[in-house]
N, C-alpha and C positions, 0 to 999 in steps of 0.2 A: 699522561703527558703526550703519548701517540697522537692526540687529536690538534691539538695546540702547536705540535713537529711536524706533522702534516702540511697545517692550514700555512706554517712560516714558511717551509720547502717550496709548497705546491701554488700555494695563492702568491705570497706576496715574493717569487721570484727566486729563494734562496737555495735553491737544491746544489749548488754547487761548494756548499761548506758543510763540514763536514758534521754527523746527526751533534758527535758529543760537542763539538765546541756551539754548535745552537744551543744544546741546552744548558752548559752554562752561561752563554748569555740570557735564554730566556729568564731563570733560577734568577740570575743578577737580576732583572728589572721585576719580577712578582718580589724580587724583597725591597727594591728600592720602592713600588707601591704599594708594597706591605700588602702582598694579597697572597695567598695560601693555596688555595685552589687553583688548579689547571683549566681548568672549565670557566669561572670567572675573569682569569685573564683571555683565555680565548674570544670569549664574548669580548670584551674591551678589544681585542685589537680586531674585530670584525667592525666595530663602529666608529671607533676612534686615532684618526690620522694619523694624528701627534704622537699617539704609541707607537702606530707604526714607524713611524719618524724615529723615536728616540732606540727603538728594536733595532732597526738597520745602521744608526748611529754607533751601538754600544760592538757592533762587530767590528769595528777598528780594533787593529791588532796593536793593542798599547803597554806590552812588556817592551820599556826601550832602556836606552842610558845611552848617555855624553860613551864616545868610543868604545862602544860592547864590544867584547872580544877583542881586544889590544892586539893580539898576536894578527889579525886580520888585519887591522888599521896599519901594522908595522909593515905588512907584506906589499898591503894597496899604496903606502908612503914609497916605496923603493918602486913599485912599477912607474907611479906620476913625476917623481925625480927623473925620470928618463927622457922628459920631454919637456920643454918648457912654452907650450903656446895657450894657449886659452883653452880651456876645458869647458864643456856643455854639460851638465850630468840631470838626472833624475832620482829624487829619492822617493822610490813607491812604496805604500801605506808608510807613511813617516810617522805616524800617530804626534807626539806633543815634540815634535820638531828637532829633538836632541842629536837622531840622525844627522841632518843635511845640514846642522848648526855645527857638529862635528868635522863633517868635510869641509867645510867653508873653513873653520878654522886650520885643519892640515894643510889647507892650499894656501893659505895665507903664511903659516911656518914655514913653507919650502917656497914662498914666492910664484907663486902660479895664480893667472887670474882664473876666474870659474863663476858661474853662473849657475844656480841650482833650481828645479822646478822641483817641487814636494808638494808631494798627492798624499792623500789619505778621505778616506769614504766617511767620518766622522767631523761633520761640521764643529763638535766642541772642541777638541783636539785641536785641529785647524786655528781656533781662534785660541786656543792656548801655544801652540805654537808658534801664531803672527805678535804674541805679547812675549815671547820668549824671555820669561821669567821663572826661577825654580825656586824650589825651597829645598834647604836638605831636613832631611828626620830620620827618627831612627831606622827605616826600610831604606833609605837613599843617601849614600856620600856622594857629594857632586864634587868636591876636592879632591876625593881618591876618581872618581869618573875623567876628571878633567886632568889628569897629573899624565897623560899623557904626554900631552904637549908639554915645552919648558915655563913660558912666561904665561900661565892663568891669565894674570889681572889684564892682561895687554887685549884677550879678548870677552874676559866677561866682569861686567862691576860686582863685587859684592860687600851683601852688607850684612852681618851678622849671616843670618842661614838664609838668604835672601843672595841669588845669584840671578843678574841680568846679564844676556849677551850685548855684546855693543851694538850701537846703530853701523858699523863698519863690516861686521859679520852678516847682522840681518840684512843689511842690502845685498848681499850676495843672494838672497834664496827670496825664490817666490812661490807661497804657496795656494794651492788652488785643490778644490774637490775634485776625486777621480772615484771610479769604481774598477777594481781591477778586472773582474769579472764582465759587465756587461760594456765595457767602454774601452773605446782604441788608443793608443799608447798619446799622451799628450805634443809629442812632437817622432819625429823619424832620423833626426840625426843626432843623435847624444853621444860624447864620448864615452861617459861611464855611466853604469845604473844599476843601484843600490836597489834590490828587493830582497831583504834578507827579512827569512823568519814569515813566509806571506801563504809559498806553499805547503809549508804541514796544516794550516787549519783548512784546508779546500778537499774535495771528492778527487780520486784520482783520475776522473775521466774529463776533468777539468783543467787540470795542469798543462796537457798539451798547448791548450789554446792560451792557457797564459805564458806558455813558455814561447809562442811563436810571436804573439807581443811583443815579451819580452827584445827577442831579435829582432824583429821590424823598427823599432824603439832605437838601433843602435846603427853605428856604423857602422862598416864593414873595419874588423882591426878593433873595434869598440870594446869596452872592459866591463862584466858582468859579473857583480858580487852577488849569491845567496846567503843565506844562513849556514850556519856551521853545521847544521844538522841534517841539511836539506838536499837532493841532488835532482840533476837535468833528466825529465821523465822522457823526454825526445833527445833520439841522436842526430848528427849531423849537423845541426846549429850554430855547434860552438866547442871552440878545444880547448881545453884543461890547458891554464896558466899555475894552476897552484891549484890540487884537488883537495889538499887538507884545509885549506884557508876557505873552498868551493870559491873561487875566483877562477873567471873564465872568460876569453876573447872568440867573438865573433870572427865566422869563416867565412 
């Protein structure tokens, strides 16, 4: 596997995530082409684009849900109550859109307009996001996901295990390909920006630079969620609003 972690690192750009999450993705695509050998798929992805295409695809970071972590969404509810003028926000790696479909409906609950731009590095994602339609199964309740808010149906239709956001919510977000890693923050004045869950798969020597993104990305006074599991590898950026929630306002 050394040769094939190499070749993905060193040739096609990826040194900045981290070896193990490369190879479960590499593992994921030798089974999705059913190929068994490391040497075999290496060959393939020296000749063939598309692979590599679908390789830097599959590194979208796609553990999500309709309001992960409730207790965080409760705390970012009480800070956006406090203002009531139009919000700009960004949802970075949004993978299948449930993110930035989530805030759009909180702002819509508390009456604030908002405007959402949602990035993610995985063109299928993307277009599963822009059809913002889910299914529940037995790995996914989208009724317990969604039972945050009070009135479900008001933002998403459904139909047996079949849930669509409305066309009222999707117009709030726009989403568009970013790479967090080699590419500059999609805009420099955003109220708030959702990157949660992005830098635990990255190299620590990496994080700086997304973290100073990150702040160029916001405004001064601007509100920045991570992950619940995750903290600010640079100081001076930005102070602790809420360190258990990792929600934090730019200095």
């Amino acid at each position: 596997m050394t040769d094939v972690l190499s070749f993905v690192k060193n040739e096609l750009g990826l040194r900045a995530y981290k070896d193990s999450y490369l190879m479960r993705r590499i593992n994921a695509r030798m089974i999705r082409r059913g190929i068994r050998d490391t040497e075999e798929y290496l060959k393939i992805l020296q000749e063939d684009k598309e692979e590599i295409r679908a390789l830097k695809d599959a590194l979208s970071i796609n553990v999500t849900a309709f309001f992960r972590n409730p207790e965080v969404w409760q705390k970012l509810k009480e800070i956006l109550e406090e203002d009531d003028t139009p919000i700009k926000a960004w949802s970075a790696a949004c993978a299948d859109g449930r993110e930035p479909y989530s805030l759009a409906m909180l702002c819509e609950e508390i009456g604030r307009d908002i405007k959402i731009i949602a990035t993610d590095i995985d063109e299928d994602a993307l277009a599963a996001a822009r059809r913002g339609v889910y299914e529940d199964s037995s790995v996914t309740n989208l009724m317990k996901e969604l039972s945050f808010i009070g009135n479900i149906e008001k933002y998403v239709e459904i139909d047996g295990k079949t849930f669509r956001v409305k066309p009222s919510i999707k117009r709030k977000v726009t989403f568009m390909r970013h790479d967090m890693i080699r590419n500059a923050p999609p805009a420099s004045d955003f109220d708030l920006v959702l990157c949660r869950n992005f830098l635990i798969y990255i190299e620590p020597e990496y994080k700086p630079k997304v973290t100073e993104n990150l702040y160029l990305a916001l405004k001064k006074g601007g509100i920045l969620v991570l992950g619940k599991t995750e903290s600010l590898p640079v100081e001076g950026y930005f102070e602790a609003v809420d360190r258990i929630n990792r929600i934090y306002r730019r200095v």
